[in-house]
PADORO-460745 format. One record per residue (C-alpha): residue in one letter; x, z, y. Coordinates in steps of 0.02 Angstrom, whole numbers, plus 50000, padded with zeros to 5 digits. Example, Ala and Ser with C-alpha at 12.3 -4.5 7.8 and 13.67 -1.06 7.14 Angstrom:
! residues 2
A506155039049775;S506845035749947;
***
This chain:
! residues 589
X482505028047651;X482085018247810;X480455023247887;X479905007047900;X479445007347717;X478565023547729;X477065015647804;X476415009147629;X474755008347697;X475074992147802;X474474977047675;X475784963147700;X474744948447759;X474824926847757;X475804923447915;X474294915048009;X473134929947950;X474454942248078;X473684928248236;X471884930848186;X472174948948200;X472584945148387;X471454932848433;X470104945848489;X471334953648600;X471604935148666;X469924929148681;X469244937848845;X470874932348946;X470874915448873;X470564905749015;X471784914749129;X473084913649006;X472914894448976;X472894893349164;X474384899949163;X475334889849041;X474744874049085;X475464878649259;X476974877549156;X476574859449152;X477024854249346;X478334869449363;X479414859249215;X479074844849270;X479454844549476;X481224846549384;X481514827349360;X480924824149541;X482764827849608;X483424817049491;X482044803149481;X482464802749671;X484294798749663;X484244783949596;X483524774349771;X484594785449886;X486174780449784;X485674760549771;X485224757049971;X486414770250051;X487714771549944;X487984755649856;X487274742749981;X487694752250145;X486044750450194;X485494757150378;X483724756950335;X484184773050212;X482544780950141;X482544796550245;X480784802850148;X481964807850018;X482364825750080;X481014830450120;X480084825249991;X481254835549868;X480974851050011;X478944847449981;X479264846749801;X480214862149770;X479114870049889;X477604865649783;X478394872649620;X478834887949713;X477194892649752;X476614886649559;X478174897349498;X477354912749600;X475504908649548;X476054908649352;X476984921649344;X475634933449440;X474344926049285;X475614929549163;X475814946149216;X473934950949215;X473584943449072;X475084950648969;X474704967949053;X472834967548997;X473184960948832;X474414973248797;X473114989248857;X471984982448762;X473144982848607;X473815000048641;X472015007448665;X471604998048476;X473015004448390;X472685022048489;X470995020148416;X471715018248254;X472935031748243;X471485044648305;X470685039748146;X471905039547996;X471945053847881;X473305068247902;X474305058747728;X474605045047860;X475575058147971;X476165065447817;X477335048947782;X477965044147939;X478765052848086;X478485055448248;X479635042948328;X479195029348198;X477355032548264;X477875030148422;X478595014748394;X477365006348298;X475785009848393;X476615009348583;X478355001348598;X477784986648483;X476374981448605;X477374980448747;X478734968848642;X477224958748574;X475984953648719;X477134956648904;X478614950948805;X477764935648717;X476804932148860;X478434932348983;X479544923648870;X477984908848827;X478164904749005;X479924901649007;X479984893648843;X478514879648889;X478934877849086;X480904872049009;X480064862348861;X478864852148987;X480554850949115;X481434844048953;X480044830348925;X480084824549111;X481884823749131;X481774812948965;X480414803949047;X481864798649205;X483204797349053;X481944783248961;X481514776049144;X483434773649186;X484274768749030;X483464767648853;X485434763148789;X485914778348843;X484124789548830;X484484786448645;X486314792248653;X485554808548740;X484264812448632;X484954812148454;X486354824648548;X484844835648603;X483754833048424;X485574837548330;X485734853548448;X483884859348417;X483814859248258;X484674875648209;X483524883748302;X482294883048150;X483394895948064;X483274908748214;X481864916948134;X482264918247952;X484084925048006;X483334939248127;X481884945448047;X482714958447923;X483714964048062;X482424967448225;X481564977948061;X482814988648055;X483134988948224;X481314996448250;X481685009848108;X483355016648214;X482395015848375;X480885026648313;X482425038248255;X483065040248407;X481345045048467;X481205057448334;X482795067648390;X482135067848543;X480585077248509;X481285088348386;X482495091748502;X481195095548617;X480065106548501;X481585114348427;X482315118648570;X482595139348549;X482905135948338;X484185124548386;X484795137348551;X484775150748402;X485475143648252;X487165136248358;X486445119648310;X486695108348472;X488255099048388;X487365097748237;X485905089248312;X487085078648422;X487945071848263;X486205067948191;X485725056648360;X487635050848361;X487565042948196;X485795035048219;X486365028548392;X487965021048322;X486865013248175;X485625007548327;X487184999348390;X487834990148251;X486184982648224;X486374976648385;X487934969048375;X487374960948210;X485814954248315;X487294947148438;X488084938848301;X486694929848239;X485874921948402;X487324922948539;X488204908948459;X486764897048494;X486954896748696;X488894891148662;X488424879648534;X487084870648636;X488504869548773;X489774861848660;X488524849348593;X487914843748783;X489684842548830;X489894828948686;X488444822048750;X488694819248924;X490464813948882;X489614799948787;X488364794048910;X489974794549049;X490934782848921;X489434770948886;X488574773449045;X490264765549154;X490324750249022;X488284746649067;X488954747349239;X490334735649223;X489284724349129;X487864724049272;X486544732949151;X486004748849240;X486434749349425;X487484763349517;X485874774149567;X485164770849378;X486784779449307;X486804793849430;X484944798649417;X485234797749230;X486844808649249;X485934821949355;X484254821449246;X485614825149089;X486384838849158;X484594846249226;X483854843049046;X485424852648951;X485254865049083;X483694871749002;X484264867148832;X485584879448816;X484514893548871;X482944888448779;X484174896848626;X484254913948699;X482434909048765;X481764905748574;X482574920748520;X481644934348611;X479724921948601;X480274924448376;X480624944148433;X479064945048512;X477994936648357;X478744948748255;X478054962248346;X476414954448338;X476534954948152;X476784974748151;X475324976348251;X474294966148147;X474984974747999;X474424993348079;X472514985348132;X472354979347960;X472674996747905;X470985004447830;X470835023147814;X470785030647642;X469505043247702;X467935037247767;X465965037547776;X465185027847624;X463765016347667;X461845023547715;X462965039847702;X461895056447736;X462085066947887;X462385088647880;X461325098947973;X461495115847910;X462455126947768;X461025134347681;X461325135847496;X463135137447480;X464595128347431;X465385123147274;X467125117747213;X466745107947036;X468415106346948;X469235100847064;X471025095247041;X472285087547172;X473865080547225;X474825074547364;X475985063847247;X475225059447099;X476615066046980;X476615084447059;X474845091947045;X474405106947174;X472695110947107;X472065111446941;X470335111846891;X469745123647017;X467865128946997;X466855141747110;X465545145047217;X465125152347388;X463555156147433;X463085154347623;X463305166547737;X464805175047631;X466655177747656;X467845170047520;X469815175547535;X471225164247450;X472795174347406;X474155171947293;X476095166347315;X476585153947428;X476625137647375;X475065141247269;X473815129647335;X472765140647467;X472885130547628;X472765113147503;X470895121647456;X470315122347612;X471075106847670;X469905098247551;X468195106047628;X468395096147789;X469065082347704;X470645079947781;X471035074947602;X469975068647461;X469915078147282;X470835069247133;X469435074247016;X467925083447028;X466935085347186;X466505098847335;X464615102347379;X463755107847522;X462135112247472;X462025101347300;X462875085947407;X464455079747386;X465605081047533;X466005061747505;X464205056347538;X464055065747684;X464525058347853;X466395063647911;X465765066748096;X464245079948032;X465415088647902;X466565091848039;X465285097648150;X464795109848036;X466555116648008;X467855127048133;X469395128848100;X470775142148158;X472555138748111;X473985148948096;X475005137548227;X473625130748330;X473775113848429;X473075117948621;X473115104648733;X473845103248892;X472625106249039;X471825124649073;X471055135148980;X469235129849014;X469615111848950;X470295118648786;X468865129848770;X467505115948803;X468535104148643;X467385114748547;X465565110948645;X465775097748812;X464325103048856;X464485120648857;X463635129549000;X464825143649093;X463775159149026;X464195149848837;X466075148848903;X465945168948952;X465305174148790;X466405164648687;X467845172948801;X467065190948803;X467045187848579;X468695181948574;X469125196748699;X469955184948809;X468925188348945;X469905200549034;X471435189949015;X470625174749110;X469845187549256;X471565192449294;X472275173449341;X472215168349527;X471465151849442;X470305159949323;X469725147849188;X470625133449270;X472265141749233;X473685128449169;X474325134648987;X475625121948991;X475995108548828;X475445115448674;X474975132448769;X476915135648814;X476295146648956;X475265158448836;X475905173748721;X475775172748537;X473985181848538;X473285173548685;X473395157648593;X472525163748448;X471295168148550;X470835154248630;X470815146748489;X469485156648404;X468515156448591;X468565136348551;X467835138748374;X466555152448429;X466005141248546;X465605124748436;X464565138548322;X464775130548170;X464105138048005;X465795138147908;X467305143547977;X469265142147898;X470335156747929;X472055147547896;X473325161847906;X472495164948063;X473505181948110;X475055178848006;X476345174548147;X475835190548264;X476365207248290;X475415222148240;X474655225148417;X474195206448429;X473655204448267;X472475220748296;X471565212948436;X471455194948381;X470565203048205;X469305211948318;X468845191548398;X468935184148195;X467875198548138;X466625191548282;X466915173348252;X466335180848043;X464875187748099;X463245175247986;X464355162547942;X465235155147786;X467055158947789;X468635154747706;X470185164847748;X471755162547683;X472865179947736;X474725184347642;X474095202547718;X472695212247601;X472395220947715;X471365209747821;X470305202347666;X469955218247581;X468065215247651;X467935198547584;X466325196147469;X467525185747343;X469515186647349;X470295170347248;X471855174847188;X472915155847181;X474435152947087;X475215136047024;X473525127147088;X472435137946960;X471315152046992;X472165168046904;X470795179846954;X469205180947070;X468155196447123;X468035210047256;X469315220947308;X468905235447216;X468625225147069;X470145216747067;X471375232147075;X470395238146908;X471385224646825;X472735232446725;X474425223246768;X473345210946873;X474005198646982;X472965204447132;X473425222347099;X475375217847093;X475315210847279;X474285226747351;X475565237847265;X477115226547322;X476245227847515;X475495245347518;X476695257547418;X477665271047511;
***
């Protein structure tokens, strides 16, 4: 399936409702941008003056051999093009601020938005599609619309004037040229309706593309390894050759207006050549009349045949308006409720209150799950992968919302708590965590901004990372590189837990937290999670007994159900217990 029906969450809106959307983004710039455009006005218009002009010149000099020839002429077509020059230059500087502003400000709203939708978003749609939506689009929509607006008016408004010397000249034959032009317009209605489906898809391939590149770029040694390079090439070969066809289709349907608008002025100034020498002959129209009209025809189907190709990139443009509007009109699923309450402190405990969830609503990952944690305790999820562990304590922070039931935090459910307070309150290590690029100060500080540098040292010294940093020429403004490329395995871990010791909240998530290291690394990065432990409310999820055999409570998870719950030692009492079957499987000789 296409990505672009993966985004399900975009609402598919009236087509006027997509230019309300923008109108904010508008608004602030408005008077620069109509400056611009009506700019347009004299730029289009200083077109006829050439022509308008010919019509004296050719009536004294040529025709009556007149010595007393109107030598203003030149120049005043010099000072004409001169003045729409210098209109050309102002314009096009306006339209370049304003389409530049316009589209920041869209990028930094749709920014805005993706910072805040829930993980499910990311879930459904890929990288590259992401990509496209919320960046590429904005730069199609608002420099491109923008750009192209300006073209499209300044040859509309030279259209109208060089009708205006057409009318002035000849009405026999203005009429002659204008039902040619009206009958050569008027397929231009269909541009839209024929392209639409099309640019769609076009948008879907492109994000594709963007998506090989990044897995290419994050999968760079599994793809070194695995012998996969002409596997992956085949992949970006067949979306590129799809991203080409599309193109080619996109040819098919708007290149033949250009030639078509040429064929139909051709049969028009054939006609007003025919009819035009008869008026002559008859004494009608004069010499000058018929060459001014001549020249403002073939200035005025000059702009005609490009204001096809012109039209088609202004309907390309509002198109990508209408995917931006569809992504601001996108409202998060997960979000504070109104007068919602804020968290200060853990200090009853927490409670899961059959709770039952899925991520698609016919596959169910947790069923009816009911305990409770008292503050200040540690709670360990085990069980077979698959089982539902990580989904459990995905819930707490509400990166998604329960199905059924609810989660409390001292007697209040998580949904009526503010989502800025509940996060506050909650620190999270990952197995795989995301570091930013930057050093490692500015990673640690993600966790408290305002940290003083003796909060920075402690945090270091209890995620025994300290020693690490004192040995770097740049100390704690050593680069780690993107996503910490520059660090070992352990060291990331590390400064991970250094960035949740250091935004001291009173429940902390152990998400396989030691899983990917070896047993030196893993050995040392326990010693920093058995610090970051120390009074606070944890959840750990570990496939290794061996590093939740302390826990207060171990959950054993399989299926989404809870198959057994107690201590250690209580748990290996169970006679053919689930619990008891892992130890053994992990700890017999």
């Amino acid at each position: 399936m296409s990505k672009e029906y993966k985004m399900q969450e975009s609402p598919k809106l009236p087509f006027w409702d997509h230019y309300k959307i923008m109108w904010p983004f508008v608004k602030p710039y408005l008077f620069r941008a109509l400056l611009s455009v009506s700019l347009c006005i004299p730029i289009g218009a200083l077109d006829a003056v050439v022509a308008l002009a010919l019509k004296p010149y050719m009536d004294v000099v040529l025709v009556d051999k007149s010595a007393q020839s109107p030598a203003y002429i030149p120049l005043v077509i010099v000072a004409f093009t001169l003045v729409q020059g210098a209109l050309n230059y102002i314009a096009t500087y306006l339209n370049g601020w304003v389409g530049g502003k316009i589209t920041v400000d869209v990028k930094r709203a749709l920014f805005r938005k993706l910072l805040f939708l829930e993980p499910a978003f990311y879930d459904k749609n890929d990288s590259g599609y992401i990509i496209q939506r919320f960046s590429s689009d904005a730069d199609a929509a608002c420099n491109g619309l923008i750009d192209n607006i300006r073209l499209f008016l300044s040859r509309v408004f030279s259209s109208l004037a060089l009708v205006g010397v057409l009318i002035y000249n000849s009405w026999q034959l203005s009429i002659i040229a204008i039902l040619v032009l009206v009958c050569a317009l008027m397929p231009l209605s269909q541009v839209r309706r024929m392209i639409k489906n099309t640019i769609r898809k076009q948008v879907a391939e492109s994000a594709t593309v963007l998506t090989n590149y990044n897995e290419t770029y994050a999968g760079c040694k599994t793809i070194a390894s695995y012998n996969l390079q002409e596997h992956a090439y085949e992949k970006y070969d067949h979306t590129v050759t799809k991203l080409f066809k599309l193109s080619i289709k996109m040819i098919q349907k708007t290149a033949w207006m250009t030639p078509m608008l040429h064929v139909v002025a051709s049969v028009g100034i054939g006609a007003v050549i025919g009819y035009g020498s008869y008026l002559i002959v008859n004494g009608t129209i004069t010499s000058g009349n018929f060459v001014s009209f001549l020249t403002a025809l073939i200035m005025l189907y000059g702009p005609v045949k490009n204001i096809g190709k012109n039209f088609s990139a202004v309907q390309v443009s509002f198109l990508a308006i209408e995917r931006i509007a569809e992504i601001l009109k996108i409202r998060p699923q997960i979000i504070d409720k109104p007068h919602a309450r804020k968290l200060d402190r853990v200090k009853k405990g927490i409670c899961f209150d059959h709770v039952s969830f899925a991520y698609n609503p016919d596959s169910p990952v947790l069923k009816d799950i009911t305990l409770h944690v008292p503050a200040g305790t540690t709670t360990a999820f085990v069980g077979n992968s698959g089982g539902g562990k990580s989904t459990i304590v995905s819930l707490l922070p509400r990166f998604y919302d329960v199905c059924a039931g609810k989660i409390t935090i001292d007697g209040h459910d998580i949904r009526d708590l503010t989502l800025a307070s509940l996060r506050d309150n909650i620190a999270v290590v990952f197995q795989d965590n995301f570091l930013f690029s930057g050093s490692i100060r500015d990673n640690i500080l993600l966790g408290k901004p305002d940290a003083t540098d003796e909060e920075i040292n402690k945090a270091l010294e209890m995620a025994y990372l300290k020693d690490f940093v004192d040995e770097q020429e740049d100390g704690l403004d050593t680069d780690i590189g993107e996503r910490g490329s520059l660090l070992s395995g352990g060291q990331r871990q590390r400064l991970a837990i250094a960035r949740a010791f250091i935004k001291n909240a009173p429940i902390v998530i152990l998400d396989e937290a030691t899983s990917a290291l070896d047993n030196k690394s893993e050995a040392v990065v326990q010693k920093a999670i058995d610090n970051l432990m120390q009074d606070r409310t944890v959840f750990v999820i570990a496939h290794r007994l061996s590093t939740v055999q302390n826990a207060d409570e171990i959950i054993v998870i399989n299926n989404g159900e809870i198959l057994e719950k107690g201590s250690h030692e209580q748990l290996l009492q169970i006679k053919n217990g689930a619990y008891a079957s892992l130890y053994n499987a992990q700890f017999k000789k």
